[in-house]
C-alpha beads as a LAMMPS data file, in Angstrom:
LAMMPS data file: protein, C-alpha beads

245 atoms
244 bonds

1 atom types
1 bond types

-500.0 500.0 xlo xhi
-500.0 500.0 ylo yhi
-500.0 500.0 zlo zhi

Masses

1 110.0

Atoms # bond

1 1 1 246.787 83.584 -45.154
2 1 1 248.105 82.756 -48.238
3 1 1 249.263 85.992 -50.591
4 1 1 247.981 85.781 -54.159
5 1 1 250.826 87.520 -57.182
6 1 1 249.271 88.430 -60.035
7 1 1 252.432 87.779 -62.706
8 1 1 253.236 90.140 -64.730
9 1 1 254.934 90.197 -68.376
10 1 1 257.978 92.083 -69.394
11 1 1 255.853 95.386 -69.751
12 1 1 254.176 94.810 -66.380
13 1 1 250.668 93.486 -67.954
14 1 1 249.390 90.837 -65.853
15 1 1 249.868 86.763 -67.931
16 1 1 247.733 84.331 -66.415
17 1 1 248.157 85.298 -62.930
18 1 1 251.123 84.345 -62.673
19 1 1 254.470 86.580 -62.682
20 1 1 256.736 86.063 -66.197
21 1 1 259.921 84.777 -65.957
22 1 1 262.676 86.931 -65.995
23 1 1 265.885 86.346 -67.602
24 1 1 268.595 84.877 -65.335
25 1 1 271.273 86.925 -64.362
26 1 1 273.533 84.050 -65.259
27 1 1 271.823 83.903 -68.587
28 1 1 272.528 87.354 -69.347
29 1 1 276.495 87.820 -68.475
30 1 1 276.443 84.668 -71.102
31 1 1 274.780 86.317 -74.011
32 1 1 277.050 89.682 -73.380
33 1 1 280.383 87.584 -73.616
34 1 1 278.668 85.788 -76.505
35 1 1 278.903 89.021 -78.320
36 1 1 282.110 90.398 -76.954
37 1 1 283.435 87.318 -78.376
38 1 1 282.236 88.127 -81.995
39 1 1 285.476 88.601 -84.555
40 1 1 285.826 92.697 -84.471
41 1 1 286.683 94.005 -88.402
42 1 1 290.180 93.914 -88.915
43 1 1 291.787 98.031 -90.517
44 1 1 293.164 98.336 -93.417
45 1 1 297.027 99.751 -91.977
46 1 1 297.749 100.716 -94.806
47 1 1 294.589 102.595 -96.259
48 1 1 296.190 105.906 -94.901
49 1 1 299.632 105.661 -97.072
50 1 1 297.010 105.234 -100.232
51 1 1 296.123 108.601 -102.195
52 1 1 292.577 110.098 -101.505
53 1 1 291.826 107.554 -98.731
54 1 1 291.466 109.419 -96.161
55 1 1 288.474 110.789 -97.617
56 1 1 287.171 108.290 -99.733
57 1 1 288.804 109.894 -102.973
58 1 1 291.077 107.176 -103.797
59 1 1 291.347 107.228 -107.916
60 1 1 290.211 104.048 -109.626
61 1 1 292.630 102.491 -110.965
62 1 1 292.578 101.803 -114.609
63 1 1 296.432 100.812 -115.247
64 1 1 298.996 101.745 -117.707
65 1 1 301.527 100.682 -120.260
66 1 1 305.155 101.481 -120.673
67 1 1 304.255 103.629 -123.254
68 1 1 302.265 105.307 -121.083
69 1 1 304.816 105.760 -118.671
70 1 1 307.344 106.930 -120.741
71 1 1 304.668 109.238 -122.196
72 1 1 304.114 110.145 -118.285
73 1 1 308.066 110.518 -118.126
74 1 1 308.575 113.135 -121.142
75 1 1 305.514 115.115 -119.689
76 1 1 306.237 115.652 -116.557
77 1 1 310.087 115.128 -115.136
78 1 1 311.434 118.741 -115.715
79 1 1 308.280 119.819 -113.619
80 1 1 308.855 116.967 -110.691
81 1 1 312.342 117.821 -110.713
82 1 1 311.821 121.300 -110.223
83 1 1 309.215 120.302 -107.665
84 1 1 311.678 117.585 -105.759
85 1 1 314.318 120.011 -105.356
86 1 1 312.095 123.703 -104.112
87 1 1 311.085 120.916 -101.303
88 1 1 314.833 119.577 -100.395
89 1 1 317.592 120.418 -102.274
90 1 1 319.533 118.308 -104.633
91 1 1 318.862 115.413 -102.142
92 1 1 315.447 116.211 -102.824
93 1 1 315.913 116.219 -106.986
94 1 1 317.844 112.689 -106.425
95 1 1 314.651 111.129 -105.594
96 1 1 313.191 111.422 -109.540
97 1 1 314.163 108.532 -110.994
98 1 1 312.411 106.945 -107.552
99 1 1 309.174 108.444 -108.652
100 1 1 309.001 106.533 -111.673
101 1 1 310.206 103.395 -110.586
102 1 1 307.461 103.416 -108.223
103 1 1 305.396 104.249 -111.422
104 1 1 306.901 101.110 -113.288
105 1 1 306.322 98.666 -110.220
106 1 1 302.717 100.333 -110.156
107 1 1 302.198 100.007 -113.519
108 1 1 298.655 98.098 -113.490
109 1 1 297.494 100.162 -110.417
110 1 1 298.036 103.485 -111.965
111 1 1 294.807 105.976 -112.270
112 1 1 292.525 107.273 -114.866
113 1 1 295.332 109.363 -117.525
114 1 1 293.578 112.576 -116.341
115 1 1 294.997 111.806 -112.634
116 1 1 298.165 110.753 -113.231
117 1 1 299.551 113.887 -113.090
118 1 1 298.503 114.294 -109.680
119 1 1 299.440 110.584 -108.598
120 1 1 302.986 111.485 -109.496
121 1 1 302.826 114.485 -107.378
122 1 1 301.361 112.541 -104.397
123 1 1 304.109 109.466 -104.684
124 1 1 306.758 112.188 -105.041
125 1 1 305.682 113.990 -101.911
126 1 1 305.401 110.595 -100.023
127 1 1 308.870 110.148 -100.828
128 1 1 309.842 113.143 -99.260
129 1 1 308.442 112.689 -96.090
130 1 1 310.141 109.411 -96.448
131 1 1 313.480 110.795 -96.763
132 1 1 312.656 113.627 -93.968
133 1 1 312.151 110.876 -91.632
134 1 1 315.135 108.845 -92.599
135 1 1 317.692 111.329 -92.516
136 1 1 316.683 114.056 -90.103
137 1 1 316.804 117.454 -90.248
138 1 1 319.311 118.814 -92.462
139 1 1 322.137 120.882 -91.246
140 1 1 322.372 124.468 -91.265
141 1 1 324.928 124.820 -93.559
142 1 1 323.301 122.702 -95.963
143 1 1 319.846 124.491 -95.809
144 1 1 322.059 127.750 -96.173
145 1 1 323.676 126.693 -98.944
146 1 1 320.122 125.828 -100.689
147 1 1 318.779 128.858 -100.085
148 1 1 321.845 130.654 -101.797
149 1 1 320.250 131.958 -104.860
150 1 1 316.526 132.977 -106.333
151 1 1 316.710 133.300 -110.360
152 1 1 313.469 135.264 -109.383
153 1 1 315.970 138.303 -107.871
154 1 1 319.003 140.335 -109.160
155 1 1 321.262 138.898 -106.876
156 1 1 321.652 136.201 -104.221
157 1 1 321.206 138.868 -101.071
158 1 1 317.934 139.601 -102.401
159 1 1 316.765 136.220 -103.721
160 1 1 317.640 135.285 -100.045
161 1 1 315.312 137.691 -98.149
162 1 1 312.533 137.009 -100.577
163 1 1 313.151 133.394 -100.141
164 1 1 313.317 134.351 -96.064
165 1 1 309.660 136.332 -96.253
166 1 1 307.957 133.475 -98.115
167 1 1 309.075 131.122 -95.750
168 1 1 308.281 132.967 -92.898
169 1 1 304.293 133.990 -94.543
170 1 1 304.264 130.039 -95.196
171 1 1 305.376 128.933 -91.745
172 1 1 302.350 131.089 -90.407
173 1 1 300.126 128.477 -92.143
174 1 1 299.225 124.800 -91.304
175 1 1 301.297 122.157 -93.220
176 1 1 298.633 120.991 -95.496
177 1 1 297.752 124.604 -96.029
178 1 1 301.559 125.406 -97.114
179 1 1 301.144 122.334 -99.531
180 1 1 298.241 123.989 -101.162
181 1 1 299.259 126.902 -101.786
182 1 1 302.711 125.387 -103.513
183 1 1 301.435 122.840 -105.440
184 1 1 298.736 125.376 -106.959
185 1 1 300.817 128.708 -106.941
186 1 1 304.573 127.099 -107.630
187 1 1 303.216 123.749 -109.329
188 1 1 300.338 125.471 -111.109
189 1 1 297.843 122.702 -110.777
190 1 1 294.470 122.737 -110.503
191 1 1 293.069 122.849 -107.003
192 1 1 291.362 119.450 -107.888
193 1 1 294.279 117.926 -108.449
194 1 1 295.804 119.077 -105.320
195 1 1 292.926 117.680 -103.551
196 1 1 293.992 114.100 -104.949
197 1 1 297.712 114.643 -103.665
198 1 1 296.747 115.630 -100.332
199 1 1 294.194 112.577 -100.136
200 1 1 291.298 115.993 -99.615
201 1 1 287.718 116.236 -101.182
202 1 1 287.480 119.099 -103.958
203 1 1 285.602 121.339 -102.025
204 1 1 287.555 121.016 -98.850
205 1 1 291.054 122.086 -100.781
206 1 1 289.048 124.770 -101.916
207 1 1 287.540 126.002 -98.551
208 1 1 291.242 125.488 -97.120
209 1 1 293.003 127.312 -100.271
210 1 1 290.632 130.252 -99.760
211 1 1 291.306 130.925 -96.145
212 1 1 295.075 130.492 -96.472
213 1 1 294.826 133.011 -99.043
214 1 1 293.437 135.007 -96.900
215 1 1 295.596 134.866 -94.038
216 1 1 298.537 135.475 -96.643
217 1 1 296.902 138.538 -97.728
218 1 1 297.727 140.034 -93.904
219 1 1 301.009 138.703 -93.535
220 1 1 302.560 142.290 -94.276
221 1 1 306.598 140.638 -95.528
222 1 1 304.838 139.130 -98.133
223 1 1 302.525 141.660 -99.431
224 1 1 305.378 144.113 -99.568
225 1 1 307.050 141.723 -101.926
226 1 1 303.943 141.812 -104.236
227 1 1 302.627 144.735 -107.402
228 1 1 299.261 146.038 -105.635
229 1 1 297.193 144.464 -107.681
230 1 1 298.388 140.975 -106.225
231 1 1 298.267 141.221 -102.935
232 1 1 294.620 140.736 -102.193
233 1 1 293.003 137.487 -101.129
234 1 1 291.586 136.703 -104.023
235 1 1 294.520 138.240 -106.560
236 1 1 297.431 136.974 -104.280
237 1 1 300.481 135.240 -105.904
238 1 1 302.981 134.359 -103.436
239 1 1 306.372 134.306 -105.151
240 1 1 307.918 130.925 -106.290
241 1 1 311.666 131.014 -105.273
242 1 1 313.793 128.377 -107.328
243 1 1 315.151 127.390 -104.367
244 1 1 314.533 124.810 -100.874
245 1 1 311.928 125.868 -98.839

Bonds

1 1 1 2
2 1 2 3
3 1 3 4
4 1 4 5
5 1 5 6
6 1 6 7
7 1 7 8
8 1 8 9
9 1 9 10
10 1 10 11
11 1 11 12
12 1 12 13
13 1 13 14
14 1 14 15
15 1 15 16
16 1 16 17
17 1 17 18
18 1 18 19
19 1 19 20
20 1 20 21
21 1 21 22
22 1 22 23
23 1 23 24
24 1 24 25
25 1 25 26
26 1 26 27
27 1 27 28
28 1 28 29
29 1 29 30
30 1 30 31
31 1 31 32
32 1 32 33
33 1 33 34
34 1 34 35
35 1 35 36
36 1 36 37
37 1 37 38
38 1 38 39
39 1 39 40
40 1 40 41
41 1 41 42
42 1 42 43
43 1 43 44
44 1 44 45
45 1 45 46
46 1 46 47
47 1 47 48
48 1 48 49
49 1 49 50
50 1 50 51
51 1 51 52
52 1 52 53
53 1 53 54
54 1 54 55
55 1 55 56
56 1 56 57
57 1 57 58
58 1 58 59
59 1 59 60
60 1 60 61
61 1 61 62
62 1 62 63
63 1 63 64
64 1 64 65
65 1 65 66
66 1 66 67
67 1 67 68
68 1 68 69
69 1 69 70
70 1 70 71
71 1 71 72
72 1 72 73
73 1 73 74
74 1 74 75
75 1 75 76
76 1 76 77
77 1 77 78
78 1 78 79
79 1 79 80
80 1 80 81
81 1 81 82
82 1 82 83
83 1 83 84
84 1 84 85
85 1 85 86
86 1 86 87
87 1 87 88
88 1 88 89
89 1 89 90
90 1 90 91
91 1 91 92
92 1 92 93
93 1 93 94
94 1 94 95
95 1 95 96
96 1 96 97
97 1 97 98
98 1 98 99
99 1 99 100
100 1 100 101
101 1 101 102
102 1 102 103
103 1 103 104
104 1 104 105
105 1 105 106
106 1 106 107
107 1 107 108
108 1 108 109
109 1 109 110
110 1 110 111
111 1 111 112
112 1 112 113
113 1 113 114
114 1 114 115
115 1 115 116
116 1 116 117
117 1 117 118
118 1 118 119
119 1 119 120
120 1 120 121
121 1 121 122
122 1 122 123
123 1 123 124
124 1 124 125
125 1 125 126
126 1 126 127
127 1 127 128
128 1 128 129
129 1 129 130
130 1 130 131
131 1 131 132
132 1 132 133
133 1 133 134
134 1 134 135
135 1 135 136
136 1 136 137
137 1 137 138
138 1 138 139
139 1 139 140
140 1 140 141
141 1 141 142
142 1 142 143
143 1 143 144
144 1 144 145
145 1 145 146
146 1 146 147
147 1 147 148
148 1 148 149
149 1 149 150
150 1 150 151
151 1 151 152
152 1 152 153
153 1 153 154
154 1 154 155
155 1 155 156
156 1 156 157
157 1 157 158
158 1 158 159
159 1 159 160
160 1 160 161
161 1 161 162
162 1 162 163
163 1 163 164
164 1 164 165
165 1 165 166
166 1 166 167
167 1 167 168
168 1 168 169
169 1 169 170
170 1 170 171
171 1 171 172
172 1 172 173
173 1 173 174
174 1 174 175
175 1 175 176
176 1 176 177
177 1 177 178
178 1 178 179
179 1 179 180
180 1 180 181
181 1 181 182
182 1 182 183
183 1 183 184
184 1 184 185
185 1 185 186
186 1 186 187
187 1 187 188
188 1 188 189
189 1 189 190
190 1 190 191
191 1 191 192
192 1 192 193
193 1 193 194
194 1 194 195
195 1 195 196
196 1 196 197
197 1 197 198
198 1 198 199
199 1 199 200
200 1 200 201
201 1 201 202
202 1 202 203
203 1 203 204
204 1 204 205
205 1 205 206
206 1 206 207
207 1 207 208
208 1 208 209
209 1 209 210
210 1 210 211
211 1 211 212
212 1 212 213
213 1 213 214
214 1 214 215
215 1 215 216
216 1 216 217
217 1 217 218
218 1 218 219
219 1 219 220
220 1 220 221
221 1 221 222
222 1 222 223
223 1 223 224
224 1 224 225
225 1 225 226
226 1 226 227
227 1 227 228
228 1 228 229
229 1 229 230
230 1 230 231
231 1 231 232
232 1 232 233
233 1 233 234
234 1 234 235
235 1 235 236
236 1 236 237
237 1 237 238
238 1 238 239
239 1 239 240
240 1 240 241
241 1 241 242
242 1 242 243
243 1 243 244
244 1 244 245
């Protein structure tokens, strides 16, 4: 006896009494490699080295003039100076003039004039981490001989174990926690500005600033350094040695 099969669509309802046709298995590995096949969007390798892109806070660029920069230049070089060499030294000072030649050959990419400040600050710190990783670790002798003197103490024995308890309060935090609190304790800027050199939204340098704060507030060297009324979370001002940290 002959068997009658009611066909069936896709979703099992029955089409003309006869079963749909299902794809072919053949059919199928074809359309998959069709779309494995498809051009994948190429990254951007070097979106990371960029300020703010990390988070989508890159500055728009509005360029600048050599006026501008030499404005930029009689503004703020004592402060990046003093900036270059707390971070490294002397070989850490050298690197100035390499801030604003970077500047110059940025010229038309430069940001809005209220950010500047900050994308001089972000291109200075890149080329410290540059340098890091070129030359290695210093040597003992030279970070001792850095760390030699604090204008902050009486003397250089004391400047050097106030120099010794910030580092070691500092060294308790994450690395982009450290470089909050110095840029907006020793560098005095404004935590937005920060944010911009450390490629961070506003409110995450803020969150972060807060809760390293915090954890400096319980780091007991450091607090003993500090007048009682500075050595809360929310009063705390850790000490800016004028030397290499």
């Amino acid at each position: 006896m002959a068997r009658h099969h009611r066909h069936r669509s896709g979703d099992g309802s029955p089409v003309g009494g006869r079963l749909a046709p299902r794809p072919r298995k053949g059919r199928r590995r074809r359309q998959a490699a069709g779309r494995a096949r498809r051009p994948l969007r190429q990254p951007d390798l070097h979106a990371r080295a960029r300020p703010g892109a990390r988070h989508g806070t890159r500055p728009v660029t509005t360029g600048a003039t050599r006026s501008d920069l030499e404005e930029l230049y009689r503004s703020y070089a004592d402060e990046l100076h003093a900036f270059l060499w707390r971070r490294a030294g002397q070989t850490g000072a050298d690197l100035l003039g390499d801030v604003f030649v970077v500047a110059l050959q940025r010229l038309n990419d430069l940001p809005a004039p209220h950010l500047r400040r900050a994308w001089l600050y972000g291109t200075a710190r890149r080329l410290l981490l540059a340098q890091g990783r070129a030359a290695g670790r210093r040597t003992r002798a030279e970070v001792e001989r850095s760390r030699l003197h604090d204008p902050l103490s009486g003397s250089a024995e004391e400047g050097s174990a106030r120099a010794a308890a910030v580092r070691m309060a500092l060294a308790s935090l994450r690395e982009i926690d450290r470089e909050l609190i110095r840029l907006t304790e020793w560098e005095q800027l404004p935590v937005t500005e920060a944010a911009v050199v450390l490629g961070l939204r506003p409110g995450t340098a803020r969150m972060r600033l807060l809760r390293a704060r915090r954890a400096l507030a319980g780091h007991d060297a450091l607090v003993a350094l500090l007048p009682p009324t500075s050595a809360s979370a929310d009063t705390l001002e850790v000490p800016k040695p004028q030397c290499a940290l």
